[in-house]
N, C-alpha and C positions, 0 to 999 in steps of 0.2 A: 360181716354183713356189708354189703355193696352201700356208700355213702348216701348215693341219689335216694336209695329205695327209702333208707334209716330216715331221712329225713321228708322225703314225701309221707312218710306215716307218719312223724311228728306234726307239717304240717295239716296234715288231716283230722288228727286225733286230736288236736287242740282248735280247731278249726280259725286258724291266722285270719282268713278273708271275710270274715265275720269285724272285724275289726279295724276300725281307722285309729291309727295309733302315731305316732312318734316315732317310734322305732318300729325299723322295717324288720318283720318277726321273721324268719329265714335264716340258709347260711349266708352268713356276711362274708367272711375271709375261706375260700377257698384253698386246698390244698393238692398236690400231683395223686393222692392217694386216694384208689378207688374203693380201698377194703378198711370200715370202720370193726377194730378190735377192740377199742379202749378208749372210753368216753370218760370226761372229765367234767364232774359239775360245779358250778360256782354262783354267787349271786351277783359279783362282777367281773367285766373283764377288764381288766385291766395287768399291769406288764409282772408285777408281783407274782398275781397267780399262773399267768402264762410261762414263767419262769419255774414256777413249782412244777406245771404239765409237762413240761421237759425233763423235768428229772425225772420224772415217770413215764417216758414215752409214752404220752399221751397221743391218742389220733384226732379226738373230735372233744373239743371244747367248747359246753353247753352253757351260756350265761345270760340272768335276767335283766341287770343293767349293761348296753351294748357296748360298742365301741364308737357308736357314734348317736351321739345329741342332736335335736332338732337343729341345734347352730353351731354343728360340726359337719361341714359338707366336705370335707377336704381334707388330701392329706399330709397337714402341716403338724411340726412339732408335737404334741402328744400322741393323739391318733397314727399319724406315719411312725412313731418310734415304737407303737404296740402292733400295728402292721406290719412295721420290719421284722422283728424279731418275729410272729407270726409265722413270714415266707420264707425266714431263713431256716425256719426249724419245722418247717412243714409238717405245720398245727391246721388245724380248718377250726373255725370258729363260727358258732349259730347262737341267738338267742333269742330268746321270747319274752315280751313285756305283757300286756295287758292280757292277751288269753292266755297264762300263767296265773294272774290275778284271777281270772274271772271261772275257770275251770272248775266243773261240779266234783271230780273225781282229785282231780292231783295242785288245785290252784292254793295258794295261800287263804282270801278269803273264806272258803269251804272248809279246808281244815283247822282253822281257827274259830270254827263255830262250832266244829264236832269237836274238837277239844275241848270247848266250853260246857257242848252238852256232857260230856263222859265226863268229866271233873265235877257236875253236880246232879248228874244220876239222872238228867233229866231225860224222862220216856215219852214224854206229850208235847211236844212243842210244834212251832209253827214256824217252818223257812219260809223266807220273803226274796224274790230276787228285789232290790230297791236301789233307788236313786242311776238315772241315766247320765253316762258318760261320752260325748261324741255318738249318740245314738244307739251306744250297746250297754245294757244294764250289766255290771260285771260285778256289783258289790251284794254283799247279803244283809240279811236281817233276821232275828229270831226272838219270839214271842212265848213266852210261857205263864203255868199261872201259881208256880212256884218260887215265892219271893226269896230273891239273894241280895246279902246287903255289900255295899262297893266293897267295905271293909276284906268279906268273903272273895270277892273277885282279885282284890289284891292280893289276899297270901293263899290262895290258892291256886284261883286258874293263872294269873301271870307268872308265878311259880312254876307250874306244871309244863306252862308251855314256856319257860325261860325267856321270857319278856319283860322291859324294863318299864318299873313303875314308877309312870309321870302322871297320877291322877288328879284331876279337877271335880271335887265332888258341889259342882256347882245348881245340883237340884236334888231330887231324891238320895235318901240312903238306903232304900230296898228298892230294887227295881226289878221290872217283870219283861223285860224286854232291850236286846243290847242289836246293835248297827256295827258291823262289821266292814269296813272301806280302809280296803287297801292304798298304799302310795301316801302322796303328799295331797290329803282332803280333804285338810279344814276348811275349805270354801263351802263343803258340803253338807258340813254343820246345819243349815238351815232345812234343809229338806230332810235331814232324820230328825230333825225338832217338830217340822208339821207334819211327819210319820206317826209323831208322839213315841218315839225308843228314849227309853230312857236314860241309857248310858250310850256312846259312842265311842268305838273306839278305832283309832286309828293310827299312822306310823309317827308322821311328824306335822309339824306349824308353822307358822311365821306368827309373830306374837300377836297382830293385828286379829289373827281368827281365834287366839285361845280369850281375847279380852271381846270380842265377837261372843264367844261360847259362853262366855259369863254374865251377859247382858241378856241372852235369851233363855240362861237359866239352862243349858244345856247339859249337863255332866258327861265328862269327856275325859279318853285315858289317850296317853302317847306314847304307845308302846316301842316306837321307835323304829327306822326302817330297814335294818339291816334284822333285826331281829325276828319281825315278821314275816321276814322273805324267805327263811332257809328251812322253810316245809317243801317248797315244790320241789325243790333239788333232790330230796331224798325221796319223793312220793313216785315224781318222775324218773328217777334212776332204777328204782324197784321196780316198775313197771315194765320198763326196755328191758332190763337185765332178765326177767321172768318171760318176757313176751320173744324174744331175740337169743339170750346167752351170753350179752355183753356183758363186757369186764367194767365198773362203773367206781369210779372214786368220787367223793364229797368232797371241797375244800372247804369249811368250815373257816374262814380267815376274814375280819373284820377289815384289819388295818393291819 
C-alpha cells in the first residue's frame, strides 16, 4: 500500500485534529519508501525496538509514546541517535498519543472497560464519556447496578486483562461504578470523585495524588502504564491488516 494513503486513513480514522496534544500524531521520521508492506507496532519508540524492526524488514513503525517530548525540539543526543539509525535503515516512523487513548473502536480506554464488562457478564451498564482533557473528553466511565467487590476486580479483571496490581481500597469494597483514565491522571482523581465512580483506575502517580486519593476517600488502582497501553497495538494492527492485507507485527517489549 502507497505510504501517504496508509497513513491519511490512519489519520482520519483516528481523527488526530480533534486533538491538541504533545505529541504531534502523524509520520514523524520519513523514509525514501513509497510502498508500506510491513508495519511494525509498539508502545514505544525507542532504539531497542527500532533495532528489532530491522531484523524484520520492517517498513512503517507504528508507536504511542514518540520520539519526541514536549521538551525535546531537537536533534541532540538521544532523539538524533534514534533518527539516525531511523535514516540509516530506512524505517519511517508515525505515532499516535491521545486519539489512541481516546478511540471508541481501537483506544486503550474503550477496551479496558469492555474487558471489564465481559470479565463480569455485565449486560446493562452505562458508558460515560468523562472528565475533559485540553478540551477533548478522551477518558471513559461505566456505571452499573451489579455490585463487584475490589477484591473481584483484583483477581479477576486485572488478571484477565494482565494488569499489575497497585490497589488503594481507599473507600468502598463493592462498587457500582469504575473511571477508566488513561496515561498519567492522578490529577484527575478529583473530578471522578464528584462523578461519584467509585473505584478509579488508572496507569500511574506521583505520590502527592495517591495521598491526595486517600484524603478524598477515593479508591484507586495503578495499573501501570506500559501495561495499559498494549491493547491499541493489537486492535489497530487487526484492523489495517483486515481493512488493507498488511503484514503487522506486535513487539510486546517493556524494557
Amino acid at each position: 500500500m502507497k505510504k501517504q494513503e496508509l497513513i491519511n486513513y490512519i489519520n482520519e480514522y483516528l481523527q488526530i485534529w480533534e486533538f491538541s496534544d504533545s505529541s504531534k500524531n502523524w509520520l514523524q521520521v520519513d523514509s525514501t519508501k513509497n510502498e508500506i508492506k510491513k508495519i511494525w507496532y509498539a508502545v514505544d519508540a525507542t532504539t531497542y525496538i527500532f533495532k528489532k524492526a530491522k531484523e524484520e524488514n520492517v517498513d512503517l513503525i507504528l508507536a504511542h509514546h514518540w520520539l519526541f517530548w514536549w521538551f525535546e525540539q531537537v536533534l541532540v543526543w538521544v532523539p538524533f541517535k534514534r533518527a539516525k539509525f531511523l535514516f540509516e535503515n530506512n524505517i519511517a516512523l508515525a505515532w499516535y498519543h491521545l486519539p489512541l487513548d481516546a478511540h471508541a473502536e481501537v483506544g486503550n480506554n474503550a477496551w479496558l472497560l469492555k474487558v471489564f464488562a465481559n470479565t463480569f457478564d455485565l449486560e446493562n451498564y452505562t458508558k460515560e464519556e468523562i472528565i475533559e482533557y485540553k478540551g477533548k473528553t478522551i477518558w471513559f466511565g461505566i456505571k452499573f447496578e451489579k455490585e463487584i467487590t475490589l477484591k473481584e476486580v483484583q483477581e479477576k479483571y486485572l488478571k484477565q486483562a494482565d494488569l499489575i496490581d497497585e490497589t488503594y481500597a481507599f473507600w468502598k469494597e463493592k462498587i457500582k461504578s469504575v473511571a477508566f483514565c488513561s496515561g498519567w491522571a492522578g490529577s484527575e482523581i478529583k473530578e471522578a470523585n464528584d462523578l461519584w465512580y467509585d473505584l478509579y483506575i488508572t496507569w500511574e502517580a506521583a505520590h502527592h495524588e495517591k495521598t491526595f486519593a486517600k484524603e478524598l476517600a477515593q479508591s484507586v488502582i495503578y495499573a501501570w502504564h506500559y501495561e495499559t497501553e498494549t491493547f491499541w497495538p493489537k486492535l489497530l494492527a487487526e484492523h489495517l491488516q483486515e481493512k488493507f492485507g498488511l503484514e503487522v507485527v506486535f513487539l510486546d517489549e517493556k524494557y
